[in-house]
C-alpha angles and dihedrals in degrees: 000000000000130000120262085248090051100042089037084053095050085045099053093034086063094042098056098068094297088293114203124230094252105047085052089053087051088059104037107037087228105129112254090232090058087052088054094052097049085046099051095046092258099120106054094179116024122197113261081233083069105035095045094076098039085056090042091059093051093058083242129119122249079252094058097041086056099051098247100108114031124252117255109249082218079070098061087041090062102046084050092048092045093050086054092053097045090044104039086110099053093029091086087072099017103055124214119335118242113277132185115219122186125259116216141172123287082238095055085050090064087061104025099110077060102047106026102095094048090029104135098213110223099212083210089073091062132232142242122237109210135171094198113119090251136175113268092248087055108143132182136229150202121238108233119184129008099272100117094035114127145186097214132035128348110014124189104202125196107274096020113132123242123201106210129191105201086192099058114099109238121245138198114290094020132146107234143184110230136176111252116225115284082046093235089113160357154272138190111227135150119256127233124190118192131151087341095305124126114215127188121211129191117207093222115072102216094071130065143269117227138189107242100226099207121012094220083083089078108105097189145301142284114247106160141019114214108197118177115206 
């Protein structure tokens, strides 16, 4: 398992447009054989004097960079922002460029349109990596449990990753994150419209289907299913 300087460097690496080593170095002065080594787990403690300009380049704090304060989630936002703007040209035949977005607890997802904009991201709690043209407070999440598990058709498994836009507006048919009851938490369920009335399903049977009382209690929906095999 890696360091927080060296996870935290691969994540940002990717993020920034997929930088090499050596055009990092180029901007940075750090030799690109010094980057190597962080990345590959060689150096275990790097001198603040290296580290400083790496961080410097990344907009973070030598803190940050080590792991010791989180990194702010509006970070991520503007390196994501600033690759759109350099490849609107290419993106036509290239697609969307690689983004991390943050993953983060079932219970944060209850309050995330609160605390997005001011969230401190803790690199510890992962990331998800996504090429959707998502919302810039997308977040990611864990499946816990076997409610949403099918036999047939779309299947959310325990421990699959979700990739969720909190500013999308829910559809029919959707697959959607939604406060549970005493409003602490949440629950993926799939959305049904009809005649003005919100229904929640589960895709397990054996579990039940339940009328969602006030649609603001949709925290976001669902754009991509990460499954590793």
């Amino acid at each position: 398992m890696g360091t927080s300087v060296q996870d935290n460097l691969k994540n940002l690496m990717l993020s920034d447009e997929k930088i090499s080593e050596g055009e990092l170095s180029r901007k940075t002065g750090i030799p690109q054989s010094t980057i190597h080594r962080i990345l590959t787990g060689q150096i275990k403690e790097s001198k603040p004097s290296t580290l400083k300009p790496l961080a410097g380049y990344f907009g973070l704090t030598l803190a940050q960079l080590q792991g010791e304060e989180p990194i702010p989630v509006q970070r991520q936002t503007e390196v994501f922002q600033k690759a759109q703007h350099k490849n609107n040209d290419r993106q036509h035949y290239l697609g969307t460029p690689a983004r991390l977005i943050p993953l983060i607890s079932w219970e944060d997802a209850a309050n995330w349109k609160k605390i997005c904009k001011s969230y401190q991201h803790n690199s510890n709690n992962g990331w998800v990596a996504t090429n959707k043209n998502v919302g810039p407070y997308a977040f990611g999440l864990h499946v816990q449990g076997n409610s949403m598990t099918s036999t047939h058709g779309p299947s959310f498994e325990d421990g699959c990753e979700l990739v969720i836009d909190p500013e999308r507006k829910p559809q029919h048919h959707d697959y959607v994150v939604v406060k549970q009851s005493d409003k602490s938490s949440t629950i993926l369920r799939q959305l049904s419209i009809e005649g003005g009335e919100y229904v929640l399903f589960p895709l397990n049977p054996r579990y039940p289907v339940t009328p969602l009382k006030d649609p603001k209690d949709i925290c976001g929906v669902v754009c991509q299913l990460l499954a590793n095999f």
